[in-house]
Gaussian input, Z-matrix of N, CA and C with variables (Angstrom, degrees):
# hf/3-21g

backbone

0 1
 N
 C     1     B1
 C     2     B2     1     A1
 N     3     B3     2     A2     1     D1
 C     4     B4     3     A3     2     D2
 C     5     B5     4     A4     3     D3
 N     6     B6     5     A5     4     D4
 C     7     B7     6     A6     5     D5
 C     8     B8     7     A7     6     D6
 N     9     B9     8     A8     7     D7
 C    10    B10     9     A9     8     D8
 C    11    B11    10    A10     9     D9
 N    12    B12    11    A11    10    D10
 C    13    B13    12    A12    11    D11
 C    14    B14    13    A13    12    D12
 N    15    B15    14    A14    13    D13
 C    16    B16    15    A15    14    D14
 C    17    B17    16    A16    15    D15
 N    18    B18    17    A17    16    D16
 C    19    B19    18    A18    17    D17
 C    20    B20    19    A19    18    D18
 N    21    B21    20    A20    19    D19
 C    22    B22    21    A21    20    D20
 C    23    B23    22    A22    21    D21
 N    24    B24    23    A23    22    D22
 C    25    B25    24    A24    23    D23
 C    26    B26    25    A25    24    D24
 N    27    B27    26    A26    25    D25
 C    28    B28    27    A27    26    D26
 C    29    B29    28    A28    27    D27
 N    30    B30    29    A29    28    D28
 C    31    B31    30    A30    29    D29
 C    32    B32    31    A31    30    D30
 N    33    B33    32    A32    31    D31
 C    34    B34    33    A33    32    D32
 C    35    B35    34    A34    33    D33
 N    36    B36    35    A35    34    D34
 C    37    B37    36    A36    35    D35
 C    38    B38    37    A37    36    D36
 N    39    B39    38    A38    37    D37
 C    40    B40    39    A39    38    D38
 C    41    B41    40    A40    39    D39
 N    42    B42    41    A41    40    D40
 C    43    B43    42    A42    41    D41
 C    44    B44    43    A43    42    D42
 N    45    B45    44    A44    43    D43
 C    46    B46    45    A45    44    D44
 C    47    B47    46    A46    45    D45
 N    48    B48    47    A47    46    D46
 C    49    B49    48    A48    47    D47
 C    50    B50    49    A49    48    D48
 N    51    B51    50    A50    49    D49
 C    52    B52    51    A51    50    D50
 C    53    B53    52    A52    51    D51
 N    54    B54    53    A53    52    D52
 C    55    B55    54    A54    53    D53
 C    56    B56    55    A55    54    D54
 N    57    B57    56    A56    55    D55
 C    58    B58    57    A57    56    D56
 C    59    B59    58    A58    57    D57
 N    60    B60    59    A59    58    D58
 C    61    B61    60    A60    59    D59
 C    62    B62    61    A61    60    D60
 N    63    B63    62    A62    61    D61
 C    64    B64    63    A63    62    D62
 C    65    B65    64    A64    63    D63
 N    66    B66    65    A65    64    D64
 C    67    B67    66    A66    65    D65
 C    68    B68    67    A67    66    D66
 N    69    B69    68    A68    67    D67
 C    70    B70    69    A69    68    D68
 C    71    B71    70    A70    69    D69
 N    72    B72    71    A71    70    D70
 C    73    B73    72    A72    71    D71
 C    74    B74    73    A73    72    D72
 N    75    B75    74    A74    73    D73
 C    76    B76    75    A75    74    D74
 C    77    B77    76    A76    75    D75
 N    78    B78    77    A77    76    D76
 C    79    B79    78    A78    77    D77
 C    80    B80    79    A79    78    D78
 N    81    B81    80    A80    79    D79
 C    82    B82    81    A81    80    D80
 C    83    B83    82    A82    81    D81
 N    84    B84    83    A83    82    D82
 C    85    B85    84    A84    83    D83
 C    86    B86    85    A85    84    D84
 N    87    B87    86    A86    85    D85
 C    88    B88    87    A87    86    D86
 C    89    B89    88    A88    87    D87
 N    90    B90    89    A89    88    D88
 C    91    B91    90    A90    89    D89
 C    92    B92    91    A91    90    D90
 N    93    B93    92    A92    91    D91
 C    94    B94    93    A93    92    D92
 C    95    B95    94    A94    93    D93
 N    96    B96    95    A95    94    D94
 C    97    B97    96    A96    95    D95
 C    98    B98    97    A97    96    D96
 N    99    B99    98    A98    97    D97
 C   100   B100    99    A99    98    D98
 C   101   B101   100   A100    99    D99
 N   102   B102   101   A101   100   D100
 C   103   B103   102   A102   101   D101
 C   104   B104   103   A103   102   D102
 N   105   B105   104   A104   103   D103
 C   106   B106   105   A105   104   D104
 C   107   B107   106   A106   105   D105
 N   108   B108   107   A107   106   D106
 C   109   B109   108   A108   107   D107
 C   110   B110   109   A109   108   D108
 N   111   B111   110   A110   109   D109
 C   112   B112   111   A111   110   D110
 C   113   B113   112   A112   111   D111
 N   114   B114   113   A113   112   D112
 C   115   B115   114   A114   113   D113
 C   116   B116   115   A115   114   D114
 N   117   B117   116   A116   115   D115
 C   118   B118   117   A117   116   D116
 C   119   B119   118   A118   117   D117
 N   120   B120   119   A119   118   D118
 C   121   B121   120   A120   119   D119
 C   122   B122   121   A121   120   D120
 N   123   B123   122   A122   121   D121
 C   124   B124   123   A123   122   D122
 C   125   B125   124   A124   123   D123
 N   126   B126   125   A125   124   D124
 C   127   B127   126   A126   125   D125
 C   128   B128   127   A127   126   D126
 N   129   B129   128   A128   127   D127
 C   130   B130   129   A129   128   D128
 C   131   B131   130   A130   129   D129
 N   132   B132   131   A131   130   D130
 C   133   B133   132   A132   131   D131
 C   134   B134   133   A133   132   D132
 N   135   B135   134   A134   133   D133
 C   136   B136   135   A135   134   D134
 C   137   B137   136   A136   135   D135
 N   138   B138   137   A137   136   D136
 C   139   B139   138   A138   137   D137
 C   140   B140   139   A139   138   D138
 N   141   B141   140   A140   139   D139
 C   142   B142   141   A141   140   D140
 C   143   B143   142   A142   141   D141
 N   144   B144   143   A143   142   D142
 C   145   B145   144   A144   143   D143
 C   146   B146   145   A145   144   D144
 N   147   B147   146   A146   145   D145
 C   148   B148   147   A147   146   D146
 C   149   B149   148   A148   147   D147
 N   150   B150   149   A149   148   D148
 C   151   B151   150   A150   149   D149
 C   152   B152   151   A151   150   D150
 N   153   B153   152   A152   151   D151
 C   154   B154   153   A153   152   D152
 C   155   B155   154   A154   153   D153
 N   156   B156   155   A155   154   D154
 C   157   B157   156   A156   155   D155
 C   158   B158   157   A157   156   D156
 N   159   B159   158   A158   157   D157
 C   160   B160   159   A159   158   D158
 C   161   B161   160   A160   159   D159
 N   162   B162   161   A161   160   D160
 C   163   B163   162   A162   161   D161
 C   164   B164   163   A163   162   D162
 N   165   B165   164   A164   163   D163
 C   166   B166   165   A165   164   D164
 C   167   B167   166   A166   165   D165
 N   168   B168   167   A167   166   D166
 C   169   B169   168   A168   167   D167
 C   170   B170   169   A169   168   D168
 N   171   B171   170   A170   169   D169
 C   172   B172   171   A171   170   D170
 C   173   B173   172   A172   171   D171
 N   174   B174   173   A173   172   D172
 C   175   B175   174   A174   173   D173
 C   176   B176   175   A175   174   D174
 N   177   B177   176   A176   175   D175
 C   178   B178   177   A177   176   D176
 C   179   B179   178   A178   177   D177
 N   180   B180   179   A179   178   D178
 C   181   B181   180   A180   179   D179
 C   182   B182   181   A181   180   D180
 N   183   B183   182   A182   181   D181
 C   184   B184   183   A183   182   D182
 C   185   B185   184   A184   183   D183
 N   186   B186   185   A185   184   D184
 C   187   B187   186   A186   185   D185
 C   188   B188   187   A187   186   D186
 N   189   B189   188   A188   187   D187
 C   190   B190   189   A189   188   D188
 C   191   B191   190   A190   189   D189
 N   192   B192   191   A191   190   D190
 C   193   B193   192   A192   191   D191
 C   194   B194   193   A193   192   D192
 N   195   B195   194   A194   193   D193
 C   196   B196   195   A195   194   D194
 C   197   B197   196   A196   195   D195
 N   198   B198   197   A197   196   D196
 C   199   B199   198   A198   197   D197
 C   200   B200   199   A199   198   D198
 N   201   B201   200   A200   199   D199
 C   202   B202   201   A201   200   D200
 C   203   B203   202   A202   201   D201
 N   204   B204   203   A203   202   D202
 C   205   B205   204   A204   203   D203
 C   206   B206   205   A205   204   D204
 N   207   B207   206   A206   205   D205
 C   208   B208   207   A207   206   D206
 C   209   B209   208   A208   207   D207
 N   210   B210   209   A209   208   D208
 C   211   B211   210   A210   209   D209
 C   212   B212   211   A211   210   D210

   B1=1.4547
   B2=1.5269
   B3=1.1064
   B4=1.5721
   B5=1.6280
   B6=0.8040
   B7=1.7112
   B8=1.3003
   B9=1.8723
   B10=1.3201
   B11=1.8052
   B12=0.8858
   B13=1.9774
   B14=1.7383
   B15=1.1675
   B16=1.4470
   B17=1.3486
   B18=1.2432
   B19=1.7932
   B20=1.3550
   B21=1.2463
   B22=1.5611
   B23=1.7836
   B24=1.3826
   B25=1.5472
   B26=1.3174
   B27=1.3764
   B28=1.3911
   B29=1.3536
   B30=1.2869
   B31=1.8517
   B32=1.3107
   B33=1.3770
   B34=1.4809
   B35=1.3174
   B36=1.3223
   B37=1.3110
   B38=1.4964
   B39=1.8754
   B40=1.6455
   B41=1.1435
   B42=1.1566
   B43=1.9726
   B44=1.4343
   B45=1.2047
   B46=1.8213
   B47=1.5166
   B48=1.2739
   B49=1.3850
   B50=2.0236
   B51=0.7230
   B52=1.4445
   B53=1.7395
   B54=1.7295
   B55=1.3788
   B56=1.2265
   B57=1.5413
   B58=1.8171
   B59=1.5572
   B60=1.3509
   B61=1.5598
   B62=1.1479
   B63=1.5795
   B64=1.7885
   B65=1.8455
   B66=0.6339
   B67=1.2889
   B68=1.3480
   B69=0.9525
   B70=1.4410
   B71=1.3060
   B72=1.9003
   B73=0.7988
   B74=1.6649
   B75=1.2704
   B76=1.9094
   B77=1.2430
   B78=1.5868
   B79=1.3827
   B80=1.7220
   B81=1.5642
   B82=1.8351
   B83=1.6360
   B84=1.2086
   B85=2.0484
   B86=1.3700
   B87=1.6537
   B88=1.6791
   B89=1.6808
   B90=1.3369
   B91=1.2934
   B92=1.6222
   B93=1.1429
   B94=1.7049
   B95=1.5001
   B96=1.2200
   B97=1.6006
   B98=1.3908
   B99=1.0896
   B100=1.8821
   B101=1.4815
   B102=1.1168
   B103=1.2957
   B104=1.2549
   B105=1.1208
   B106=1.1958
   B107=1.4675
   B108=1.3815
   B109=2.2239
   B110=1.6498
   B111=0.8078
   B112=2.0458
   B113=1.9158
   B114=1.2278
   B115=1.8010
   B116=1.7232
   B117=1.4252
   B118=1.5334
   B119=2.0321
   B120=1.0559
   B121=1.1651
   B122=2.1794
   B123=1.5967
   B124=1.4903
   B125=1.7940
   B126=0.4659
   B127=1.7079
   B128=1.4925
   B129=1.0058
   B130=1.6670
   B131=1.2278
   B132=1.0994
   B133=1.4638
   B134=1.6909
   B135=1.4475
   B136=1.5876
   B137=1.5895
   B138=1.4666
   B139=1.5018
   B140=1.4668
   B141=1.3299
   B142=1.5286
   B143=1.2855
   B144=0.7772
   B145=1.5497
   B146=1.5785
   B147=1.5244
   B148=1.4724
   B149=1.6059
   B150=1.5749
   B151=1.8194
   B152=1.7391
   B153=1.2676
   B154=1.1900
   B155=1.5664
   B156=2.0696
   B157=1.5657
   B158=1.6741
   B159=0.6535
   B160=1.6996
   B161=1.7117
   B162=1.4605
   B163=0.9752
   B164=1.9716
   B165=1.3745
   B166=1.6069
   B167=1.7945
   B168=1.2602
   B169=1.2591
   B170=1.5140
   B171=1.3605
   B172=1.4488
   B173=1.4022
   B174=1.5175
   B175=1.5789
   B176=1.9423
   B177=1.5135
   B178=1.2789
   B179=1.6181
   B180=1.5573
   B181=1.4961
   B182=1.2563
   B183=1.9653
   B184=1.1301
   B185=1.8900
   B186=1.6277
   B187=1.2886
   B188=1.5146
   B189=0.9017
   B190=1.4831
   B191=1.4550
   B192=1.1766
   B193=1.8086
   B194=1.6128
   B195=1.4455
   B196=1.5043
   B197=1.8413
   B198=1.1449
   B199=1.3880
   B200=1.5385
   B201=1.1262
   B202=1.6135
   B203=1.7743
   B204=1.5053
   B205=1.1130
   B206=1.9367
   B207=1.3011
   B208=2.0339
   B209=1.1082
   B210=1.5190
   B211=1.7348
   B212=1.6059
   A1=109.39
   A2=112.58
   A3=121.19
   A4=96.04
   A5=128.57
   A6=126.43
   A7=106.11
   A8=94.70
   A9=117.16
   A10=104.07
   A11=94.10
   A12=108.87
   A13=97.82
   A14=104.78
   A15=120.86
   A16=126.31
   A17=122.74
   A18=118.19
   A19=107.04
   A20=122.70
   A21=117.80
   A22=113.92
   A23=111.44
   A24=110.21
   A25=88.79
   A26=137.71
   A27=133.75
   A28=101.65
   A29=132.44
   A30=128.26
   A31=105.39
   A32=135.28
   A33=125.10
   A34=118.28
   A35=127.40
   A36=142.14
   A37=97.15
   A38=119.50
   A39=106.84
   A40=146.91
   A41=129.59
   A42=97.05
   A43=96.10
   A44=122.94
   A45=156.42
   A46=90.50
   A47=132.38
   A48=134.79
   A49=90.74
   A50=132.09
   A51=118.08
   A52=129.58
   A53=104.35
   A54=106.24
   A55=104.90
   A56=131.76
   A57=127.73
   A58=90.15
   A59=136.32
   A60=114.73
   A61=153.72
   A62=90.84
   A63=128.40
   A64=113.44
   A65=124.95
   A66=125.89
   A67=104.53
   A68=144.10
   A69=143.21
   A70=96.42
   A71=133.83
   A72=156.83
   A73=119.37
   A74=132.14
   A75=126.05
   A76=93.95
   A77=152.60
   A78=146.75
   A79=88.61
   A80=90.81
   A81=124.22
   A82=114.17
   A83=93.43
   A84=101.09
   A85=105.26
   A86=106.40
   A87=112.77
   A88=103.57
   A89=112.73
   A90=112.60
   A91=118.30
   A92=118.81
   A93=116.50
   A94=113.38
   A95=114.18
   A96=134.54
   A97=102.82
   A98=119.04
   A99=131.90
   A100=79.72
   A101=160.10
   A102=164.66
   A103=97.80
   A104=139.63
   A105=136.56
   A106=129.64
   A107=94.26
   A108=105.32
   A109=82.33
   A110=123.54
   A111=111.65
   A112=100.17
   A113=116.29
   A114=99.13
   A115=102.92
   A116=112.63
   A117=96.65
   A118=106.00
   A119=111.83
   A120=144.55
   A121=110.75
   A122=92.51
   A123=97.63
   A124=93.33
   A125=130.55
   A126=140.68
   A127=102.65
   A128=122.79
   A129=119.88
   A130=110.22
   A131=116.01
   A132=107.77
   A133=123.72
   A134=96.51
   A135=92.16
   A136=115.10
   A137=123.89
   A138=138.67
   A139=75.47
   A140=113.54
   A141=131.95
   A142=143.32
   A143=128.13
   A144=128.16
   A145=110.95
   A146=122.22
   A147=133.73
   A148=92.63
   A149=95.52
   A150=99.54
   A151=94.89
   A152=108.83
   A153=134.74
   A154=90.32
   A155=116.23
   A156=105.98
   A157=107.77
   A158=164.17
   A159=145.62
   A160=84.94
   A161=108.82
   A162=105.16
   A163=136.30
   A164=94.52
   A165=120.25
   A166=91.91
   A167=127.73
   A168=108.66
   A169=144.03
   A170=111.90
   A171=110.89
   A172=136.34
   A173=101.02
   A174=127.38
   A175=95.03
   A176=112.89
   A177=93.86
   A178=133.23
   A179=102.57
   A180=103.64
   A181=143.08
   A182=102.13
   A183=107.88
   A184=106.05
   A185=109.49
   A186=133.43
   A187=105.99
   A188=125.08
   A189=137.49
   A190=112.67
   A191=99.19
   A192=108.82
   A193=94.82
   A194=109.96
   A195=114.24
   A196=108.13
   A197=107.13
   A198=99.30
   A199=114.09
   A200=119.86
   A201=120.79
   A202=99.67
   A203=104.48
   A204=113.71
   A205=119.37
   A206=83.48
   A207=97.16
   A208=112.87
   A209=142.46
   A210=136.13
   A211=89.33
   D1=146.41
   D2=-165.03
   D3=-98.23
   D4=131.47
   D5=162.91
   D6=-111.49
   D7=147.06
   D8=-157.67
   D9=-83.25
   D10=164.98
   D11=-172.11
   D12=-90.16
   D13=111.00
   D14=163.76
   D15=-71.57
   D16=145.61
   D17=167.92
   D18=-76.45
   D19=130.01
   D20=177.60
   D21=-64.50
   D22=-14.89
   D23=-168.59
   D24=-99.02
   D25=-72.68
   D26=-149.24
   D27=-96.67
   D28=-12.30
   D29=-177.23
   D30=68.26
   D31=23.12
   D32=163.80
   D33=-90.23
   D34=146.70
   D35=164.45
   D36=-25.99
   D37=125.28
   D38=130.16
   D39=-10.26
   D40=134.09
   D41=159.71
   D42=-106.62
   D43=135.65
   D44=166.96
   D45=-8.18
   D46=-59.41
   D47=-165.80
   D48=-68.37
   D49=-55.58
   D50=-178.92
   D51=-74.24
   D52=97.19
   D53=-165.69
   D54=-115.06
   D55=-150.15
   D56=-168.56
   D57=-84.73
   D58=-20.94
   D59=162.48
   D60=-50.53
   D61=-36.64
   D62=174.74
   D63=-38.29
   D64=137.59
   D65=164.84
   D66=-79.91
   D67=11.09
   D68=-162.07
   D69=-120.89
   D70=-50.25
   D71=173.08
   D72=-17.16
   D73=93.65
   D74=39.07
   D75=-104.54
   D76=-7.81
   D77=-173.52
   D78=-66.68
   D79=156.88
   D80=160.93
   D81=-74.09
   D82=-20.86
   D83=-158.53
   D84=-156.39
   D85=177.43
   D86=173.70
   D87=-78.98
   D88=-34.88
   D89=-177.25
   D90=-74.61
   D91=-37.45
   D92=158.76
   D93=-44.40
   D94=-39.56
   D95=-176.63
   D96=-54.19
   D97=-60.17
   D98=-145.82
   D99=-102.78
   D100=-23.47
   D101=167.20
   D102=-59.58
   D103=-68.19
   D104=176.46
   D105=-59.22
   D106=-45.37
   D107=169.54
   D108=-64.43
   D109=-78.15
   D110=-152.53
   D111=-49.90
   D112=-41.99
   D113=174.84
   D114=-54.25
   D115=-36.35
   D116=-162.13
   D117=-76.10
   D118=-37.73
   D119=-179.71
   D120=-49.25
   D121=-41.76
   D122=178.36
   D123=-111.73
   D124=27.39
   D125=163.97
   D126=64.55
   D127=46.30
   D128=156.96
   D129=-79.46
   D130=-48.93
   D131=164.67
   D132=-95.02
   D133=150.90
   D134=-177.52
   D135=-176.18
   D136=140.84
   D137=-155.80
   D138=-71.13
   D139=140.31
   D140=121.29
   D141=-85.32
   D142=152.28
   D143=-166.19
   D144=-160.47
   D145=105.57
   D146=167.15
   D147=-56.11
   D148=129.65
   D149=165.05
   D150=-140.89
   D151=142.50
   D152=-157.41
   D153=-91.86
   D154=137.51
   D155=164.26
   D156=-27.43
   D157=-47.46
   D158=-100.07
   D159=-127.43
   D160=-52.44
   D161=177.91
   D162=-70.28
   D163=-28.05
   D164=167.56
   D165=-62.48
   D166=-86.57
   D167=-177.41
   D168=-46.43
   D169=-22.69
   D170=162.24
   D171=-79.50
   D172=-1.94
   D173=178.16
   D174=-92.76
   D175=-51.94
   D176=172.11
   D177=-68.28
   D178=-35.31
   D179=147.96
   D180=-19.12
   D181=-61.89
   D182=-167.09
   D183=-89.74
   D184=-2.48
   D185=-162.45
   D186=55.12
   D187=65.57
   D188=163.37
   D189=-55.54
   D190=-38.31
   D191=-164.32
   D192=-78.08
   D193=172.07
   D194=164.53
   D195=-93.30
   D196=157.17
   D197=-177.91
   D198=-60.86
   D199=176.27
   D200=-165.86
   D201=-86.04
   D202=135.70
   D203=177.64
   D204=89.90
   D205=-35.60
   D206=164.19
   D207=-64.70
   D208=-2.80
   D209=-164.26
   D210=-104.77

């Protein structure tokens, strides 16, 4: 059995016309879309990344980070 392609924001079925070409693609809509850029955008969402002491200090070294309070 084939299972159907979900919207990751609202959990509804695709519709058939929206495939990995779509510009719309994995959203249902423009608004599932911009729903998702604004979570990433206000930091609900966000990459993690384990960094090892060695690595935490050569990022402050190199000041990788933004200064405190500037992010």
């Amino acid at each position: 059995m084939i299972s159907r392609l979900t919207c990751p924001i609202c959990k509804n079925d695709l519709p058939v016309e929206i495939d990995g070409d779509s510009a719309l693609f994995p959203f249902c809509s423009k608004r599932c879309k911009y729903v998702d850029l604004n979570r990433w955008m206000t930091g609900e969402y966000m990459v993690v990344e384990d960094l090892s002491p060695e690595q935490i200090e050569s990022q402050l070294m190199n000041e990788e980070f933004p200064p405190e309070g500037l992010d």
